[in-house]
VEXBA-566098 format. One record per residue (C-alpha): residue number from 0; residue in three letters; z negated, x negated, y. Coordinates in pm, 1 decimal. Layout:
<atoms>
i=NUM, aa=ALA, c3=Z, c1=X, c2=Y .
...
</atoms>
This chain:
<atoms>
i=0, aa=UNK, c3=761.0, c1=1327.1, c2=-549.9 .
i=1, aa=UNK, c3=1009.0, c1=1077.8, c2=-341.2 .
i=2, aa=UNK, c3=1089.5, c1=734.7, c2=-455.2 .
i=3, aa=UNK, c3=1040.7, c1=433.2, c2=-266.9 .
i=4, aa=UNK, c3=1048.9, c1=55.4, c2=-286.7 .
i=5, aa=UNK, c3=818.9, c1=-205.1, c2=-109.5 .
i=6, aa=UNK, c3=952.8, c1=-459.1, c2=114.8 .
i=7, aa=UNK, c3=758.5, c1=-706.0, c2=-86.9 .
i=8, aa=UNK, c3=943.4, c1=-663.3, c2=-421.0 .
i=9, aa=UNK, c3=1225.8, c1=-814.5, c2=-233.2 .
i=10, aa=UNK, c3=1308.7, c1=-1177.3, c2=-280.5 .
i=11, aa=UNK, c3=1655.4, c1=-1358.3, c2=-150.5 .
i=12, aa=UNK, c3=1800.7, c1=-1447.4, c2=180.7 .
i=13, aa=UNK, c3=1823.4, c1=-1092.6, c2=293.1 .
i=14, aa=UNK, c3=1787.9, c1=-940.0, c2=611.2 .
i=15, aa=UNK, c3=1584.3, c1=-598.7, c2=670.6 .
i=16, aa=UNK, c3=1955.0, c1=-414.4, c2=679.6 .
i=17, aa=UNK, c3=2088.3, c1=-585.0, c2=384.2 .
i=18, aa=UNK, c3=1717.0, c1=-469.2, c2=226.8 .
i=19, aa=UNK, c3=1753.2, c1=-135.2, c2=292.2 .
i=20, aa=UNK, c3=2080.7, c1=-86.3, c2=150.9 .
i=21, aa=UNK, c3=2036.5, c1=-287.3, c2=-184.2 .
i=22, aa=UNK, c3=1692.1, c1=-11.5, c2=-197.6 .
i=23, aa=UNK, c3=1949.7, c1=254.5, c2=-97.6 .
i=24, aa=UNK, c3=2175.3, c1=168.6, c2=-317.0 .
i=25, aa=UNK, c3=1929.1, c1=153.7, c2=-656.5 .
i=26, aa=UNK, c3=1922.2, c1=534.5, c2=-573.7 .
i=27, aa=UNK, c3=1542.4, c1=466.5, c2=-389.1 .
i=28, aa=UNK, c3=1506.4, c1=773.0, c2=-97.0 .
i=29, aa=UNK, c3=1266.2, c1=548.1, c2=136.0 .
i=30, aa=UNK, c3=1145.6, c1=183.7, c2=222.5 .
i=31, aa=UNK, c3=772.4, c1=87.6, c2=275.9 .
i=32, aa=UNK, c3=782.7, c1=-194.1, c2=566.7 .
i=33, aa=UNK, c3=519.7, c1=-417.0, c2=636.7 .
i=34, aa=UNK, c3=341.2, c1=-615.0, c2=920.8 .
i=35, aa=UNK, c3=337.1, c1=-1017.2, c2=842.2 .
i=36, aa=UNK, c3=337.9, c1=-1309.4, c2=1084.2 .
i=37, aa=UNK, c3=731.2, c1=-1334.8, c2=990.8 .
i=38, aa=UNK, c3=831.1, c1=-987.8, c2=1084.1 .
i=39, aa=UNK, c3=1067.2, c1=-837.6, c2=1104.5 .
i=40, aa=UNK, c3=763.2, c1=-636.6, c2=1246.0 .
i=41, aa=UNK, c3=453.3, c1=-867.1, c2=1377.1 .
i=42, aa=UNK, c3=172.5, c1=-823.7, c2=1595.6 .
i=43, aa=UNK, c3=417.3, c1=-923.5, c2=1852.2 .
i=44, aa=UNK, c3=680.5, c1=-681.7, c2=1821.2 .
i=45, aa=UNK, c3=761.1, c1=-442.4, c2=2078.4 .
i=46, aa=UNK, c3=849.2, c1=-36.1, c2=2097.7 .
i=47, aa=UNK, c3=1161.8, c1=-128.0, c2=2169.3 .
i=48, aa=UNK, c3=1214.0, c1=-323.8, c2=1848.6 .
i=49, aa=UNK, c3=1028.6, c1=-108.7, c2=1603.9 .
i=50, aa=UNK, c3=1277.6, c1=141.8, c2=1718.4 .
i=51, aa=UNK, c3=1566.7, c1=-43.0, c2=1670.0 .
i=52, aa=UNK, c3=1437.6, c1=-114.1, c2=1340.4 .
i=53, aa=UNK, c3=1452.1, c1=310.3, c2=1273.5 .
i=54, aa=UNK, c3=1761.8, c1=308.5, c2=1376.4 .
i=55, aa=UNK, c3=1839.5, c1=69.9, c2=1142.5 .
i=56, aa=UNK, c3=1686.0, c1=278.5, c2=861.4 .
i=57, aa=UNK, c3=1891.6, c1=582.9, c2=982.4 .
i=58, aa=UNK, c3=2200.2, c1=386.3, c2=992.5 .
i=59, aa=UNK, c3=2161.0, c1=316.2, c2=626.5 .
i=60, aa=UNK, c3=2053.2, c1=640.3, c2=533.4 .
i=61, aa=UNK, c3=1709.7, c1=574.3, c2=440.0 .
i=62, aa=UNK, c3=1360.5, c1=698.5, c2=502.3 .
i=63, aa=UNK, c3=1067.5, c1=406.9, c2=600.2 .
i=64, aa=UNK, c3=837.6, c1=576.8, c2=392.5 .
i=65, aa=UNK, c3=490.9, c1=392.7, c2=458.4 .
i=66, aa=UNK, c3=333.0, c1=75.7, c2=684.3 .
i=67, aa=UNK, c3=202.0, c1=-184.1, c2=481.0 .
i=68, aa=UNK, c3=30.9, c1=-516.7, c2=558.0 .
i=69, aa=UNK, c3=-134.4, c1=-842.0, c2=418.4 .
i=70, aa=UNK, c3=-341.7, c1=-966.6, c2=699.2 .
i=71, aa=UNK, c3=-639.0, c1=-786.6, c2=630.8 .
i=72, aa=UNK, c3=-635.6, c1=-1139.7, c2=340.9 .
i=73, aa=UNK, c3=-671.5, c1=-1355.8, c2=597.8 .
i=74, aa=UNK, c3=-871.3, c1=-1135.5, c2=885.5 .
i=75, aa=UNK, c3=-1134.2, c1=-934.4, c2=659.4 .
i=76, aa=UNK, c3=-1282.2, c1=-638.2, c2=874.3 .
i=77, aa=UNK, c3=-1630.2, c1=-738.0, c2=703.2 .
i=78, aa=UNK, c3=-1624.4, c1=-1067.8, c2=797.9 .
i=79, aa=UNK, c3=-1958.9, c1=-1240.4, c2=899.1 .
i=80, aa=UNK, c3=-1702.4, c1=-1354.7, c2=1188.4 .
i=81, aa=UNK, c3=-1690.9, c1=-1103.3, c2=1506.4 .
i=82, aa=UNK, c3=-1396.4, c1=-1327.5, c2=1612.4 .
i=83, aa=UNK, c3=-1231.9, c1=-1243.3, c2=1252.5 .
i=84, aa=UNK, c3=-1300.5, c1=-887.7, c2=1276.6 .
i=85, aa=UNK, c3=-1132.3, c1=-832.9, c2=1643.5 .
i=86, aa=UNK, c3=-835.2, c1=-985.6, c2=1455.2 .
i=87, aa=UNK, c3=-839.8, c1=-709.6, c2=1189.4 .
i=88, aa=UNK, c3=-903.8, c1=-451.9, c2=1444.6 .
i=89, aa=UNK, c3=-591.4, c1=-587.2, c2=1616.0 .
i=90, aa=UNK, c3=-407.8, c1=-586.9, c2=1278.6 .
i=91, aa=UNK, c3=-521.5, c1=-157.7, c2=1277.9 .
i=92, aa=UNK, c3=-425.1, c1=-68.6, c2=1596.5 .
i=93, aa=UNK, c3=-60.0, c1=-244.7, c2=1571.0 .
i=94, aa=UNK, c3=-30.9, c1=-75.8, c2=1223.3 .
i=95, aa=UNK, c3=-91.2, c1=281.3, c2=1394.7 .
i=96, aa=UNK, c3=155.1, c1=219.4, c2=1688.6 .
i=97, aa=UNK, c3=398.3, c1=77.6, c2=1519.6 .
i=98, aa=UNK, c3=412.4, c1=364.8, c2=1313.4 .
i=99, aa=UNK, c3=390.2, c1=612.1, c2=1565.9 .
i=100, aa=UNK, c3=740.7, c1=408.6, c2=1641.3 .
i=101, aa=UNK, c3=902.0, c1=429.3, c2=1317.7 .
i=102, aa=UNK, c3=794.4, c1=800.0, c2=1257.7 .
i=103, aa=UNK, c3=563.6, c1=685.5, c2=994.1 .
i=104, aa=UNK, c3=252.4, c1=922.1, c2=908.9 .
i=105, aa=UNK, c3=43.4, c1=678.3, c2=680.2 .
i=106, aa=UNK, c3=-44.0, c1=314.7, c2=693.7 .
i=107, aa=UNK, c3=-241.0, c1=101.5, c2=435.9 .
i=108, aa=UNK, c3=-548.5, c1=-36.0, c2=544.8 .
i=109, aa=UNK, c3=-772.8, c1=-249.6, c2=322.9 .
i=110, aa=UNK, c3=-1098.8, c1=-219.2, c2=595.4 .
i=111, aa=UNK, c3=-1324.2, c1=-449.6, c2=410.8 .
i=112, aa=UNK, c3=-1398.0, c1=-705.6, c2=130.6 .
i=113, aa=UNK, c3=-1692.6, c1=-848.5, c2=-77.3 .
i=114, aa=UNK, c3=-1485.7, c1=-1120.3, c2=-217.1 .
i=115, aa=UNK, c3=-1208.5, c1=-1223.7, c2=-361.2 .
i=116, aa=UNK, c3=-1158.2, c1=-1401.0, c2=-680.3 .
i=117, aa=UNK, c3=-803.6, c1=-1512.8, c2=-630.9 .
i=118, aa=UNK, c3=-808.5, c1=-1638.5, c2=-230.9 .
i=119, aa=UNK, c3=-973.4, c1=-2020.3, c2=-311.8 .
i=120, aa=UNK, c3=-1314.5, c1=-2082.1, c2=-90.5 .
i=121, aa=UNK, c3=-1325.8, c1=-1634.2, c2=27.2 .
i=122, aa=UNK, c3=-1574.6, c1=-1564.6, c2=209.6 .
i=123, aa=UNK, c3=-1842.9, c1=-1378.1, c2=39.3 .
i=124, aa=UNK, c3=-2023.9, c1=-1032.4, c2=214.2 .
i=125, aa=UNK, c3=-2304.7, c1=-905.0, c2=91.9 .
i=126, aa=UNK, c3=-2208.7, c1=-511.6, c2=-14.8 .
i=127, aa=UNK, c3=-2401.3, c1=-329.7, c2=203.5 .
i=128, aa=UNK, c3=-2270.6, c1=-505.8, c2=518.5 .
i=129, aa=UNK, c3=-1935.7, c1=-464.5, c2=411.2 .
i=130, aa=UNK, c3=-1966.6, c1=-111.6, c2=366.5 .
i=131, aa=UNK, c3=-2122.1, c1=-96.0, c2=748.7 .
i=132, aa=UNK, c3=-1834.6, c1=-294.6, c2=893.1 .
i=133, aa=UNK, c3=-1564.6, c1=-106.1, c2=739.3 .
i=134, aa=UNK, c3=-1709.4, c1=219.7, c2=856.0 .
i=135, aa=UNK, c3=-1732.9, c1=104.9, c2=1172.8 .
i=136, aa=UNK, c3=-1364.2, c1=-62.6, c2=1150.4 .
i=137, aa=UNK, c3=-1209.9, c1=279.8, c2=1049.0 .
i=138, aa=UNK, c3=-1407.2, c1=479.3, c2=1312.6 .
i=139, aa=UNK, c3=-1294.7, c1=274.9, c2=1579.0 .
i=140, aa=UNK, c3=-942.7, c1=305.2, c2=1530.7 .
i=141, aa=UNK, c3=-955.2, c1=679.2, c2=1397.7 .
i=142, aa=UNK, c3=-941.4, c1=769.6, c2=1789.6 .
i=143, aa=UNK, c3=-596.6, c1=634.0, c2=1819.8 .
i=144, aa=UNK, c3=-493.4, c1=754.2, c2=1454.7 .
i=145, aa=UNK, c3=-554.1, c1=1061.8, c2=1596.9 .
i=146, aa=UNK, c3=-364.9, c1=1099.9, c2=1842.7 .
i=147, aa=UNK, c3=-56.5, c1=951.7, c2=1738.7 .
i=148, aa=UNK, c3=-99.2, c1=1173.7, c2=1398.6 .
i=149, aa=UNK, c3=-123.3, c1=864.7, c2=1165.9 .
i=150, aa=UNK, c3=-326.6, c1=844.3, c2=851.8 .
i=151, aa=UNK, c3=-506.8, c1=593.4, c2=770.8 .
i=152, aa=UNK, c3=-438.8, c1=533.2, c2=437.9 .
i=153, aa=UNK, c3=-721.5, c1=326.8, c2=229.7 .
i=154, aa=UNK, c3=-611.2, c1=152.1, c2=-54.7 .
i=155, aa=UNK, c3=-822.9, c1=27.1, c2=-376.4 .
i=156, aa=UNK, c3=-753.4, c1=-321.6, c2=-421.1 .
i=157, aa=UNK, c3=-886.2, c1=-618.0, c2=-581.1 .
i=158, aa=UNK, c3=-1141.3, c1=-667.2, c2=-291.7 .
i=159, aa=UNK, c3=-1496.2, c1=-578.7, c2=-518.3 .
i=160, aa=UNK, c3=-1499.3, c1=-308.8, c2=-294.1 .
i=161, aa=UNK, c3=-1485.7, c1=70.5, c2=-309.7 .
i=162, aa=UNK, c3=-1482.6, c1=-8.9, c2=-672.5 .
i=163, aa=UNK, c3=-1481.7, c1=368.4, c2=-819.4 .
i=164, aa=UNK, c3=-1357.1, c1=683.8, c2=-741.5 .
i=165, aa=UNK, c3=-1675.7, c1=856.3, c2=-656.2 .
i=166, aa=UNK, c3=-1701.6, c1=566.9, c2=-367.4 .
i=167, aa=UNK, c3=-1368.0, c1=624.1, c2=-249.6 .
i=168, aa=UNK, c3=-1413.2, c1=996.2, c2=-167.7 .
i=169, aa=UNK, c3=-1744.3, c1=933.1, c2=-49.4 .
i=170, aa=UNK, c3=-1630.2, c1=658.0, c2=181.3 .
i=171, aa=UNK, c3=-1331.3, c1=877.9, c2=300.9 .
i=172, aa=UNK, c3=-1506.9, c1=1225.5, c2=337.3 .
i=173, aa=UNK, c3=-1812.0, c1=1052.1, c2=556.2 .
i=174, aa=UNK, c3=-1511.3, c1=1028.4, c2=875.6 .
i=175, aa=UNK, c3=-1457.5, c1=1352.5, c2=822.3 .
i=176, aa=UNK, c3=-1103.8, c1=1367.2, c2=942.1 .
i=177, aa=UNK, c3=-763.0, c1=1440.4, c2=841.9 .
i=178, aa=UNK, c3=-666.2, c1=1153.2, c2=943.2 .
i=179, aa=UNK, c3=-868.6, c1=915.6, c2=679.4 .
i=180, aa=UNK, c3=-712.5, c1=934.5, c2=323.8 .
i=181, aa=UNK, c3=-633.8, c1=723.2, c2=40.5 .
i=182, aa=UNK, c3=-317.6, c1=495.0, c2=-16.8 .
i=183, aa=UNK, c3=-384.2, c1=506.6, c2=-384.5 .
i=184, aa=UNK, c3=-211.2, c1=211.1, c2=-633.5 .
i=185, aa=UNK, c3=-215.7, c1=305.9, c2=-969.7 .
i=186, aa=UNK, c3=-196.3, c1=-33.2, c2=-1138.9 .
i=187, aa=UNK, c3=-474.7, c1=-161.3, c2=-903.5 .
i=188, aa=UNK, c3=-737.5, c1=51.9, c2=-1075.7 .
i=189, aa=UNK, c3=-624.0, c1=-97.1, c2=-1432.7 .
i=190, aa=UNK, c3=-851.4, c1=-379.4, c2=-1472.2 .
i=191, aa=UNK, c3=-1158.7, c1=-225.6, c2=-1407.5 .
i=192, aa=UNK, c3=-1122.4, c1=140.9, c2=-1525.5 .
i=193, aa=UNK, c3=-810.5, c1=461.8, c2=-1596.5 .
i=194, aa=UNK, c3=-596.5, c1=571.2, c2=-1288.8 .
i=195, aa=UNK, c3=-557.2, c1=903.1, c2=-1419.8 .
i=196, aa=UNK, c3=-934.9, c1=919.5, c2=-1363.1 .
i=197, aa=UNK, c3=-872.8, c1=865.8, c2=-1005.6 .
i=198, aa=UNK, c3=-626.9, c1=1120.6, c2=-891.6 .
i=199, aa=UNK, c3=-831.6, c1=1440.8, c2=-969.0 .
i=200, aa=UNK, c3=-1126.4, c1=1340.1, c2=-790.7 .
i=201, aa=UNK, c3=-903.3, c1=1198.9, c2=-509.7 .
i=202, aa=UNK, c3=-749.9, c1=1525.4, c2=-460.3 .
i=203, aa=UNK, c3=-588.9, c1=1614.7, c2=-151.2 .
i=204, aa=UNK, c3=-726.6, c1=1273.3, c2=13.2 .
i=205, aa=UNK, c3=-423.9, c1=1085.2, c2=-148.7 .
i=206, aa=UNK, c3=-150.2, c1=1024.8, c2=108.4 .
i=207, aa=UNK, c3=75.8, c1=787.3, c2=-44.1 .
i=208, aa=UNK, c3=99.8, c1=645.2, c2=-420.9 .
i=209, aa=UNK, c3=197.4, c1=281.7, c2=-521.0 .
i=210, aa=UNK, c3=301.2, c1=212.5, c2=-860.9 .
i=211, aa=UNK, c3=289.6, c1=-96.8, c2=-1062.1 .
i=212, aa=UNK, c3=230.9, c1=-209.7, c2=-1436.8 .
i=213, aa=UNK, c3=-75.4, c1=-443.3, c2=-1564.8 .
i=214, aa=UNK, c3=-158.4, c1=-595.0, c2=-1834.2 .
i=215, aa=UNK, c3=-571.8, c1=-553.3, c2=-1940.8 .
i=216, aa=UNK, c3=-578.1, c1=-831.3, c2=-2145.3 .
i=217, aa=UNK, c3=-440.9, c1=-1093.1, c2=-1921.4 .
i=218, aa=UNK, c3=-749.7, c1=-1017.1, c2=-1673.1 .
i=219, aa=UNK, c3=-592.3, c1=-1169.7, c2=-1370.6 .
i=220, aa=UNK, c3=-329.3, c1=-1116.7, c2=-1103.5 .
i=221, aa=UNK, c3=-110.8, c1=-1291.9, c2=-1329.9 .
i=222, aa=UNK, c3=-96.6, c1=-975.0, c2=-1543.1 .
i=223, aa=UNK, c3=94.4, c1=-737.1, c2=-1313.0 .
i=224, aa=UNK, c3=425.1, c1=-680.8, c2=-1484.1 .
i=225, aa=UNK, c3=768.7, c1=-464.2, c2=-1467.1 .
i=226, aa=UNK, c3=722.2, c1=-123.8, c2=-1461.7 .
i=227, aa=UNK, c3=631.4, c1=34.2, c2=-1830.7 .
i=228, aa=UNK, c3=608.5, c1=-287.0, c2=-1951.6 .
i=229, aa=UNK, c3=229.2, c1=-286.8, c2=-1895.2 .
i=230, aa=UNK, c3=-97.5, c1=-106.1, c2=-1988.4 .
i=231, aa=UNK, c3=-99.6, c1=240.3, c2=-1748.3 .
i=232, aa=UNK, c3=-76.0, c1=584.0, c2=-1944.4 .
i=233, aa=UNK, c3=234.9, c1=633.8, c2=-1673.7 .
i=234, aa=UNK, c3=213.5, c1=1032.2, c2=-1881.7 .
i=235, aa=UNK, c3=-147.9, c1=1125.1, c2=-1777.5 .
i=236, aa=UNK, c3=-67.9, c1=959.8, c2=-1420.0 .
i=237, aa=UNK, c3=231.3, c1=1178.0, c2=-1373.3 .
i=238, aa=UNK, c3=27.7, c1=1482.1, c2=-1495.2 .
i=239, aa=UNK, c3=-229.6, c1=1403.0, c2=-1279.2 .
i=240, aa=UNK, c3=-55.8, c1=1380.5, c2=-957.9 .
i=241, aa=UNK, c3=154.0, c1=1672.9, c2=-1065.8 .
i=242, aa=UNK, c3=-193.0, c1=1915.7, c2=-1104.2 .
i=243, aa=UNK, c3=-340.4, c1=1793.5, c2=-754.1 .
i=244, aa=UNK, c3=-11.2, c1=1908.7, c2=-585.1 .
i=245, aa=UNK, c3=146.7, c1=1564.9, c2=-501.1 .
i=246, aa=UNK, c3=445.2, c1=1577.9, c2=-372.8 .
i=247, aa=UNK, c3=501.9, c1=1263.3, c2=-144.5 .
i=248, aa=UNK, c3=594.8, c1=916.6, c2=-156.2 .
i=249, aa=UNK, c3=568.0, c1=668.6, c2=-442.5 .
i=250, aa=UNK, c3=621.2, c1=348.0, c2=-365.0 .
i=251, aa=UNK, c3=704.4, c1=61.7, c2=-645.1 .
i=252, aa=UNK, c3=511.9, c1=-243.0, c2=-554.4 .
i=253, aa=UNK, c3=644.8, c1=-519.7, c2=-740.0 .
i=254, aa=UNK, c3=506.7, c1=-813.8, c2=-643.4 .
i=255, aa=UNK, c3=647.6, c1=-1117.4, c2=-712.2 .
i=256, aa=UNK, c3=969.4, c1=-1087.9, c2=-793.2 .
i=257, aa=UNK, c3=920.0, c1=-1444.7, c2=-882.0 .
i=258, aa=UNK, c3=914.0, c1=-1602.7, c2=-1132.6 .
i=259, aa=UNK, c3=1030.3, c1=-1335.1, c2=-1312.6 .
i=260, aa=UNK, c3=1339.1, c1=-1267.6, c2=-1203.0 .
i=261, aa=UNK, c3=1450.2, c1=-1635.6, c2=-1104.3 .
i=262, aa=UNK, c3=1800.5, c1=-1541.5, c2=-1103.3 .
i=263, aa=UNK, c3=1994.4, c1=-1233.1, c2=-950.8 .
i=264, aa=UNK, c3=1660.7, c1=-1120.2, c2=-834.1 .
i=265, aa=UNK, c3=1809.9, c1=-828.5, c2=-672.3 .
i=266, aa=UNK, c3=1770.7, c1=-701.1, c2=-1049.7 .
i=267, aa=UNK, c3=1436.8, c1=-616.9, c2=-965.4 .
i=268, aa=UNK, c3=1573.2, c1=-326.1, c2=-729.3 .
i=269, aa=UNK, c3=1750.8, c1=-198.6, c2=-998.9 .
i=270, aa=UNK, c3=1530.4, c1=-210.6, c2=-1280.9 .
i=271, aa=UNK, c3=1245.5, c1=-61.3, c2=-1136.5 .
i=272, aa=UNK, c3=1477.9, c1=232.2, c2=-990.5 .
i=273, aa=UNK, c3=1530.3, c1=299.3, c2=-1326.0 .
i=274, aa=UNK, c3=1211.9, c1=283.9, c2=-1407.1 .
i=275, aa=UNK, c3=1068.0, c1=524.5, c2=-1175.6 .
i=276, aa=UNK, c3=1344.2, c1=797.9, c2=-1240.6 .
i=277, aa=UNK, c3=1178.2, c1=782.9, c2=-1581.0 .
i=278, aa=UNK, c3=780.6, c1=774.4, c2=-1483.2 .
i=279, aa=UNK, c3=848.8, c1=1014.4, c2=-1240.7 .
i=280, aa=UNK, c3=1056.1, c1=1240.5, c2=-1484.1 .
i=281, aa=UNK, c3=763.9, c1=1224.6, c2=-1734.2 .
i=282, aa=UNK, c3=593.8, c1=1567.5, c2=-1804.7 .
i=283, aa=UNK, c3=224.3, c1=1463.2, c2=-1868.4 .
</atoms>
């Protein structure tokens, strides 16, 4: 499995370069970029500039190892709102080209949610209609995912949505394509149920892997914590991945970096390097 780094556990007055070499230099093989409203890569961006951002990569010597984003937050593909699910669709499309650019093969979509306890005044779908919407989010972008050979990657998140395993597969198998799979997070899965549980009946369907820590009994997003410092059996999660054949990227989400590292939070880089080498050195 290869080692990567989020561009969200970063935290400082760094630049994308100056990113990529503190991640290269913690011993981490790739970078997972994102698309924000800040950039470095927007909705606005152009070819030209996501390539100059690979070159940038290659320069330092590192892989970008996956496409990430948070505006599916703030644009929910379920929305009641057509006007806020053209946005999302938007979001998709720029996610799969600017991949394409950067020689990326997976992105992480989150194509629908029911609710969300931790965004004040979300807007509330009713299941069933957010189940419709996403299907019909995923299969209209699957064209172009297609034929630009991008996956696109769904991820279980906190969105009371796709809330076990058994739904997952079911909602990826009914595109029928190569190019739907799962962007699985292990310490996403902890407050409701066993990651380990997860990978098996994922199979084959899991593209990329993010890893972070939680804490069950804190029961909010206030529990996720340093790597091994939390509540996932990293042992059966390593043994797990390791008996479905995985054998791509993992990518440390550490998110925030702050408060807990309010000083020399470049730390962070280091300490979860370290980290990893030992998860990922863990024999089940």
């Amino acid at each position: 499995m290869k080692k990567s780094i989020s561009i969200w556990s970063f935290y400082g007055d760094w630049d994308l370069r100056q990113k990529m070499q503190l991640a290269k230099d913690a011993g981490f093989e790739g970078i997972e970029l994102d698309i924000s409203d800040e950039g470095p890569i927007s909705l606005n961006t152009s070819s030209d500039e996501h390539r100059q951002i690979r070159e940038i990569a290659e320069n330092v010597g590192i892989c970008i190892s996956g496409m990430a984003t948070g505006l599916y937050w703030g644009n929910n593909p379920a929305s009641a709102s057509a006007e806020t699910r053209d946005k999302a669709k938007q979001v998709l499309l720029k996610q799969i080209n600017a991949a394409a650019d950067l020689g990326v093969d997976a992105v992480l979509v989150v194509p629908g949610s029911v609710g969300a306890d931790f965004i004040p005044g979300c807007e509330e779908i009713p299941y069933d209609l957010a189940w419709q919407r996403a299907s019909e989010f995923v299969r209209d972008a699957l064209p172009l995912a297609e034929e630009l050979g991008v996956t696109i990657g769904i991820e279980n998140v906190w969105n009371k949505f796709l809330l076990s395993p058994l739904e997952m597969r079911s909602f990826i198998d009914r595109f029928e394509s190569e190019r739907v799979g799962s962007y699985f997070d292990v310490g996403n899965v902890l407050a409701t149920g066993y990651p380990e549980h997860w990978v098996p009946i994922l199979g084959d369907r899991i593209k990329r892997v993010h890893v972070k820590d939680y804490r069950r009994a804190v029961g909010s997003v206030d529990g996720f914590v340093d790597l091994l410092s939390g509540d996932v059996n990293w042992p059966a999660v390593v043994r797990a991945l390791k008996e479905i054949g995985y054998s791509g990227w993992v990518a440390a989400e550490m998110i925030p970096p702050v408060p807990f590292y309010k000083h020399a939070p470049e730390t962070l880089i280091d300490n979860t390097s370290r980290a990893m080498d030992k998860i990922l050195a863990m024999s089940g």
